[in-house]
N, C-alpha and C positions, 0 to 999 in steps of 0.2 A: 454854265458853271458859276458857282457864287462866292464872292472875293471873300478872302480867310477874313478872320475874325481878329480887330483890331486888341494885340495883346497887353496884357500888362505884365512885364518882367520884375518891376520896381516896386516897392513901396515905402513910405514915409510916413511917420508920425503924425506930419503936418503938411500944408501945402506951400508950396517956392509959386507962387502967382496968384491968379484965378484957377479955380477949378470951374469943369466942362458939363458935370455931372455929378450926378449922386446914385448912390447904391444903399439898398437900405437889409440889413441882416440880420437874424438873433445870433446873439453870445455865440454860441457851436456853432451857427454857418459862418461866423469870423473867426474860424481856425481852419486855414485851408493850405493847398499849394495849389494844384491844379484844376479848376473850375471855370465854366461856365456860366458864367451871373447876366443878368438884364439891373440896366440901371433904371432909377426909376421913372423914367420916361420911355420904358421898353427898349433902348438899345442895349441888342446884346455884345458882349467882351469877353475873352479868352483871360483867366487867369494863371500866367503860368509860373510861379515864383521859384527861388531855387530851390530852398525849404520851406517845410510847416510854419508859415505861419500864422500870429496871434493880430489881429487886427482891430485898432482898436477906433473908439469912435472919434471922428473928426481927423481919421490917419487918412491919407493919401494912395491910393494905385494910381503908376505910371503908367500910361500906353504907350505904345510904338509911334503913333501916329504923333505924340505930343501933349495929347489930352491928359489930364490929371482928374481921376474920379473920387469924391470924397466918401468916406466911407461912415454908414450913419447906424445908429444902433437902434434894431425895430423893435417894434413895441410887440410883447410877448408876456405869455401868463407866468405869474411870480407870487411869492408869500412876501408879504408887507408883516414886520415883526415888530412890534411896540412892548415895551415895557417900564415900569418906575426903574430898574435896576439893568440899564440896556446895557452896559460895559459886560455885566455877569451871563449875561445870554448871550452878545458877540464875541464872547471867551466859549464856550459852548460850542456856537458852529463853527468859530475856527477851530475845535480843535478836531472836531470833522472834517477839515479840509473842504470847506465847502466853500464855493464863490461867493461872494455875502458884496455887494452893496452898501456903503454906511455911511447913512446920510445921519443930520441931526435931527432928535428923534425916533430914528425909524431904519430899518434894517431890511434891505431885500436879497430875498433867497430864488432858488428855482423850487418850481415844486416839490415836492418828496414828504412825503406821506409818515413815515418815520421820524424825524427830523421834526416834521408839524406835531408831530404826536408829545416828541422828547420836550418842545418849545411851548408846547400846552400844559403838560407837566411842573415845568417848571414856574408857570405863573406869567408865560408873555400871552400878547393879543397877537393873533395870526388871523392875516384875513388874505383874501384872493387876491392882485389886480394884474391889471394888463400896460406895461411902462416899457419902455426902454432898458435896457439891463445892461449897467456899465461896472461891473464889479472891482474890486480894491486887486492891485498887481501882487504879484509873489513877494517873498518878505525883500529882494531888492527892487520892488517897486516896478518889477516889469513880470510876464509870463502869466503864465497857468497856473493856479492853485488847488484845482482840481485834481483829482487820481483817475481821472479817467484815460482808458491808454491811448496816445494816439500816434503810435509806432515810434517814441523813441522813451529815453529811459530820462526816469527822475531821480535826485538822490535826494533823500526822506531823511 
């Protein structure tokens, strides 16, 4: 028989010590409650939280055993958006509701094919890469900005 899988009940923004380990995810696989993760050194860990949540990079899961794993945000393909008039295009995809990244400079999205087309239209540079994806929080600076559903309700 083989000893249950050390859990994480907890989570935190940041870490209270050293952390033990690290977990490395994209954007969607850091919206969870109940999962199954491998840190990145292969050990695996029960995640069982009470609700959905949004995890974000350099947040904290607690384990039962004491360990604290940090949670890092993996590198995943993304649209890099440049233009002379960047404020006029990140008025554009927010009004898409879309997770946007905004760095100075330069603007990352997730893929979408639509969106790259409207962004093209309008006179940005849209190119490919593969980064880490830590996008800007809801207009009170935390959650989801997305529409996509993930079993509870948003008010628009």
């Amino acid at each position: 028989m083989t000893a249950p899988l050390p859990t994480a009940h907890a989570y935190h923004g940041h870490a209270h010590g050293p952390v033990s380990g690290q977990v490395s995810l994209t954007y969607e696989n850091r919206f969870l409650r109940r999962k199954t993760l491998a840190m990145t050194d292969g050990t695996r860990f029960l995640v069982d939280l009470p609700k959905t949540t949004s995890l974000d990079h350099g947040g904290v899961l607690h384990l039962s055993d004491g360990r604290q794993i940090e949670v890092q945000a993996a590198p995943e393909p993304l649209l890099q958006i440049t233009a002379p008039d960047l404020t006029r295009i990140a008025w554009h995809v927010g009004n898409r509701h879309t997770p946007c990244q905004i760095e100075p400079g330069r603007l990352l999205i997730q893929p979408d094919h639509v969106i790259r087309e409207m962004l093209i239209l309008l006179g940005a540079g849209v190119t490919d890469v593969t980064e880490p994806f830590t996008p800007e929080g809801g207009a009170y600076g935390h959650g989801r900005t997305h529409g996509h559903d993930h079993s509870h309700s948003h008010a628009h």
